[in-house]
N, C-alpha and C positions, 0 to 999 in steps of 0.2 A: 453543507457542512453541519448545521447545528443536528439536525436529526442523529450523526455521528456521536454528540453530546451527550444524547441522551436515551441511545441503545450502550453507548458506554457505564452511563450513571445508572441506567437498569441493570445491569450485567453487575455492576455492583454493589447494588441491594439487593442483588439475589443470590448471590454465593460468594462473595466477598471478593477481594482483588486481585485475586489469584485467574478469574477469568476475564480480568479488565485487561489485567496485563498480557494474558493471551493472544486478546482481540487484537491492545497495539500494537507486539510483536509479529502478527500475520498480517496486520495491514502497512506494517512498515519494509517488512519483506515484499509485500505485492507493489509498493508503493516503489521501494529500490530495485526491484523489476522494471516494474513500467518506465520510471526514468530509463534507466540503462539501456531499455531497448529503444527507449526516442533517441536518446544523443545514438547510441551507436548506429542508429540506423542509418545516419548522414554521412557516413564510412564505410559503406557498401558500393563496392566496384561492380557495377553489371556490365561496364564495357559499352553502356548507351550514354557517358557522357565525356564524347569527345573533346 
């Protein structure tokens, strides 16, 4: 996680916050992906649990 920190803190000393906020809105999206697909995955019927 800290490396997260500090491609964040680069991103905005280089073009100001407009692509900070970028970053954390595509990683928040990727992030409430990946959740959603872990829970829902425990709610998939294949018919292999009798």
């Amino acid at each position: 996680m800290p490396h997260t920190a500090v491609l964040l803190a680069a991103a905005s000393e280089e073009q100001g916050p407009g692509d900070t906020l970028r970053i954390v809105l595509l990683v928040s999206i990727l992030g409430a992906a990946l959740l959603a697909w872990f829970l829902l995955r425990g709610y998939r019927n294949d018919d292999n649990n009798d």
